[in-house]
C-alpha positions in Angstrom: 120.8 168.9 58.4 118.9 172.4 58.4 120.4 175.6 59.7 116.4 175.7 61.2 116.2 172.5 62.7 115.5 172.7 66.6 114.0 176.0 66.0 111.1 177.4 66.7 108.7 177.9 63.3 108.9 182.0 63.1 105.4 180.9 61.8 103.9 179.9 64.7 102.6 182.1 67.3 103.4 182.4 71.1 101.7 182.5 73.7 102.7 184.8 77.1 101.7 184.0 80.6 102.0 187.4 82.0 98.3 187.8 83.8 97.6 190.2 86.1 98.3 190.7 90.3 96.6 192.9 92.9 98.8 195.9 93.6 100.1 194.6 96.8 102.5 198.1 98.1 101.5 200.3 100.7 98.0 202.3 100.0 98.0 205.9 100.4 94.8 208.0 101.4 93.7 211.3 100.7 96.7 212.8 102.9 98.8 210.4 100.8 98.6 212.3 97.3 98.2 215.9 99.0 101.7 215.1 100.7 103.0 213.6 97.7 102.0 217.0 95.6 103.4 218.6 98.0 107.0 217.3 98.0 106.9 217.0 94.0 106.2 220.9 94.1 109.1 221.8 96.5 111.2 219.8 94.1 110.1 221.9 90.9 110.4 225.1 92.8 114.0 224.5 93.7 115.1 223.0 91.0 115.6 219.6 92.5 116.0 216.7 89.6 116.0 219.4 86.9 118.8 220.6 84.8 121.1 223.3 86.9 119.6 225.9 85.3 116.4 225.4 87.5 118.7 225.7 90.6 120.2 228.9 89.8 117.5 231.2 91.0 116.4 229.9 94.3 120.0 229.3 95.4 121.4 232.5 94.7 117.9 234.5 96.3 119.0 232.4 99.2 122.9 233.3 98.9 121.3 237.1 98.5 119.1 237.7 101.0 121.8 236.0 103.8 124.4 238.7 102.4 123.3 241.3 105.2 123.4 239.2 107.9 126.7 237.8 107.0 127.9 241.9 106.7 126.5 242.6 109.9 127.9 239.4 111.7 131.4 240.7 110.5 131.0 244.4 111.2 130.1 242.8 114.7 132.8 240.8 114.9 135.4 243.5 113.8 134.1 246.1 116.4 133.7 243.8 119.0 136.3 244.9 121.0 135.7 248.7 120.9 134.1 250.7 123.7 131.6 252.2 122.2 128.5 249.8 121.2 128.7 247.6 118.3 127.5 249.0 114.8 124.7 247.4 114.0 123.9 247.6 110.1 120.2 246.1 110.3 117.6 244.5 112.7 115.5 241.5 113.3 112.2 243.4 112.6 114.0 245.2 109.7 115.2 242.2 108.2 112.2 240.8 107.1 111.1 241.2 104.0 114.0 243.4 103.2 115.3 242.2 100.3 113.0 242.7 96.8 114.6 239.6 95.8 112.0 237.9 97.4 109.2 239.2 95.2 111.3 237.8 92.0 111.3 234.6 93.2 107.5 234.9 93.7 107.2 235.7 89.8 108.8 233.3 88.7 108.5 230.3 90.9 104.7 230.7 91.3 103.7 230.5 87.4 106.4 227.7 86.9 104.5 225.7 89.9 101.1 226.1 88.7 100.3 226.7 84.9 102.1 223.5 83.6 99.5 221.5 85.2 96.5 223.4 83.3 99.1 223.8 79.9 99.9 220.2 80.1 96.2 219.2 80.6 97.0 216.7 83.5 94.8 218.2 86.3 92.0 215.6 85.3 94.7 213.0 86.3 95.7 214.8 89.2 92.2 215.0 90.5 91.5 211.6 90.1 90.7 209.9 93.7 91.1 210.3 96.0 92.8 214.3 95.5 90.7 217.3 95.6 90.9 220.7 94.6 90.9 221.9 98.0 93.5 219.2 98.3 95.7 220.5 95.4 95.3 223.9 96.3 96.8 223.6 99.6 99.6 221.4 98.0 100.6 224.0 95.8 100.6 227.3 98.5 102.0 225.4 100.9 104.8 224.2 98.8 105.9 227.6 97.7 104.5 229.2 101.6 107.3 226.6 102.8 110.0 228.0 100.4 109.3 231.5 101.2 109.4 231.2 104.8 113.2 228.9 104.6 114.6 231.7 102.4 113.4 234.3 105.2 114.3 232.4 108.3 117.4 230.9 107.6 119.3 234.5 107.4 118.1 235.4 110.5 119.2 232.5 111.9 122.4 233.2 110.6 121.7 237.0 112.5 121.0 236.0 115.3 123.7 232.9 116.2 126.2 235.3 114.6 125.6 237.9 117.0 125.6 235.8 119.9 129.1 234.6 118.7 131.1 237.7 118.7 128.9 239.1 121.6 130.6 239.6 124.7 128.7 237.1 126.7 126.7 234.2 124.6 124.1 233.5 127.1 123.5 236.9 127.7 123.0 238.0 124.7 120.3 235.0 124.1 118.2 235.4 127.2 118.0 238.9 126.5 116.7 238.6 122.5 114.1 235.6 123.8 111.0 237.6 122.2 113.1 237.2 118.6 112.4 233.5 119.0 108.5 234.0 117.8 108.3 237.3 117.0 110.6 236.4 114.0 108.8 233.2 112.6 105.6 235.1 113.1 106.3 237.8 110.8 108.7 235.7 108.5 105.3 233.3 108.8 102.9 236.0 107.7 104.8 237.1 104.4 105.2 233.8 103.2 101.8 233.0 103.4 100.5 236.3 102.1 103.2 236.1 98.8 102.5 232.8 98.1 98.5 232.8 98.0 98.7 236.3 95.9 101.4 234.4 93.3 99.7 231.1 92.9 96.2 232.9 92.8 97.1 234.8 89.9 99.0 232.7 88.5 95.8 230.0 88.4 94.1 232.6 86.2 96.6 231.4 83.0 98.6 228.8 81.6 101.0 230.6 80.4 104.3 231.2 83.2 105.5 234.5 81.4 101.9 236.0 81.3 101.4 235.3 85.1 104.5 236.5 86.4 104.8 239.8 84.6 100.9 240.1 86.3 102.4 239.2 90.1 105.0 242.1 89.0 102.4 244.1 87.9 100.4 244.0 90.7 103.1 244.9 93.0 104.2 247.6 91.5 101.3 249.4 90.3 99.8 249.2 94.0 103.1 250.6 95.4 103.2 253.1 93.0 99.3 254.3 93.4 100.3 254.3 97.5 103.0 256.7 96.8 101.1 259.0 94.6 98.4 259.1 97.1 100.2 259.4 100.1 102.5 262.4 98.1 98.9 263.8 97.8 97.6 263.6 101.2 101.0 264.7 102.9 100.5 266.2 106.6 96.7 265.2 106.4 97.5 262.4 109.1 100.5 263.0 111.0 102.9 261.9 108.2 101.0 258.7 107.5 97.7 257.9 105.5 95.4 255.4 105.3 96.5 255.4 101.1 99.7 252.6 102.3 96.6 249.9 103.0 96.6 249.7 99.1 100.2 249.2 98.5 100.0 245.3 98.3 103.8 244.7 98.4 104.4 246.8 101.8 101.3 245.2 103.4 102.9 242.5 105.6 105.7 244.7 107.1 103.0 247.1 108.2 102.0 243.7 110.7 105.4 243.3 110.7 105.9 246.2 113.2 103.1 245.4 114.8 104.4 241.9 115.6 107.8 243.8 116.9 106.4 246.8 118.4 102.6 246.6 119.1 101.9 249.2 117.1 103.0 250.7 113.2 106.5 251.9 113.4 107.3 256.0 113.7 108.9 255.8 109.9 106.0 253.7 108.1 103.3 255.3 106.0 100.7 254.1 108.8 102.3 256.3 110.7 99.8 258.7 113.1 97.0 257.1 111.6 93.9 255.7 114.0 94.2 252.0 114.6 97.0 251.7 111.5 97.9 248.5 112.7 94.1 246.7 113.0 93.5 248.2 109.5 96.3 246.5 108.2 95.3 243.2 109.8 91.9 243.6 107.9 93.7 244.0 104.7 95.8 241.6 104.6 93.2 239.2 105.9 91.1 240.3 103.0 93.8 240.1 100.6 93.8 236.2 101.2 89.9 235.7 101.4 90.5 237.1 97.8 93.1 234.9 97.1 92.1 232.0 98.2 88.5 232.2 96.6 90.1 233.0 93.3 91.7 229.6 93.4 88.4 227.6 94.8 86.8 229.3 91.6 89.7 227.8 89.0 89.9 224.4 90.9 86.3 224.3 91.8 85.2 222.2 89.0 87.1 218.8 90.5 84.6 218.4 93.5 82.0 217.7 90.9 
């Protein structure tokens, strides 16, 4: 008897019934895919289901920028029981933004969010319905807007439950620090926002992650530098302030930061003694994001075709 026999001839062809179904999972709308760009760029930025590498940055700018409130929880804590009042190393209003860290993570979590998309030539799939650019655009800022404002709010919630632990009275100390409950998210809220549509605008402009964060630096620094040398120049024209700090586009939101705190620009700013400092910051900043975000309708505006 053949080795073969009962076997199929390796000669003959087969023939598959595999057809085709309906897709019959839950159907997402428009929200759907933003929400779902959304989460996927949170994931990128923090290094979520990527090698650890990834997860180094964000996690120690987070570990960083709670290292002051940790120290000043402990210094209060330590002089708790002394007469005199407890040191107090930093504030609420001077806490935010304090830490340059911040515009690090900026340069190089913007780039790495955006120009892969436009390298790796997958925007036409992305925009397929129902997404649009609009759509993508406010996945993207608010991805990395969402990020910036965790890494700024979670120290001072640290600050501020750590001082009413080693405060003298708990409840006391948190009735009487009830304005830190919004003035705090406000400002922490206006950074993020501001950083984040100035880093993912730019970095729109290329594909290329090292060319777009050393221009997010760039701008930074060169406006804060210009400020400096202009306000250096116009010393004791305005009170010890000048209108020259509106172009400093680093310092910009703590300017509205101490307007958020104290209704007006603070003594030791460089809108110091200058005529309604604080609305002319508003107006800056306001038209640093107009900038911003029409920069990014221009790259992405192609997809509403």
């Amino acid at each position: 008897m053949s080795a073969t026999a009962g076997l199929p001839d390796p000669r003959a062809g087969a023939v598959y019934d595999r057809g085709y179904r309906p897709y019959e999972g839950p159907r997402g709308l428009r929200g759907a895919s933003v929400l779902a760009l959304y989460k996927s760029s949170m994931r990128r930025a923090l290094g979520l289901r990527r090698p650890w590498r990834q997860k180094v940055a964000p996690f120690v700018l987070l570990g960083i920028v709670t290292i002051p409130a940790i120290v000043n929880v402990g210094i209060g804590y330590v002089t708790r029981d002394q007469i005199v009042d407890r040191i107090e190393i930093i504030t609420y209003r001077e806490y935010v933004g304090v830490s340059s860290a911040l515009l690090l993570f900026v340069a190089l979590v913007c780039p790495d969010v955006m120009c892969p998309d436009r390298r790796q030539r997958v925007l036409p799939l992305l925009f397929a319905r129902p997404m649009t650019g609009t759509d993508y655009v406010v996945a993207k800022v608010g991805a990395i807007t969402t990020i910036l404002f965790a890494f700024s709010f979670l120290p001072q919630v640290v600050l501020f439950v750590g001082n009413m632990l080693v405060s003298d009275r708990a409840l006391d100390y948190f009735t009487g620090h009830l304005d830190v409950l919004w003035k705090v998210p406000l400002a922490v809220a206006v950074l993020a926002v501001y950083y984040a549509a100035i880093g993912c605008s730019i970095s729109s402009l290329t594909d290329r992650r090292i060319v777009a964060g050393a221009a997010i630096i760039g701008l930074f620094l060169v406006t804060s530098i210009s400020s400096n040398i202009l306000l250096g120049d116009t010393e004791g024209m305005f009170n010890d302030g000048s209108p020259a700090a509106l172009i400093n586009i680093l310092a910009l939101p703590l300017a509205l930061r101490d307007v958020i705190f104290l209704g007006h620009a603070a003594i030791d700013s460089d809108l110091a003694g200058v005529s309604n400092g604080g609305l002319l910051a508003l107006v800056v900043y306001l038209a640093v994001l107009v900038t911003a975000g029409a920069v990014l309708w221009w790259r992405y505006r192609w997809v509403e075709r």
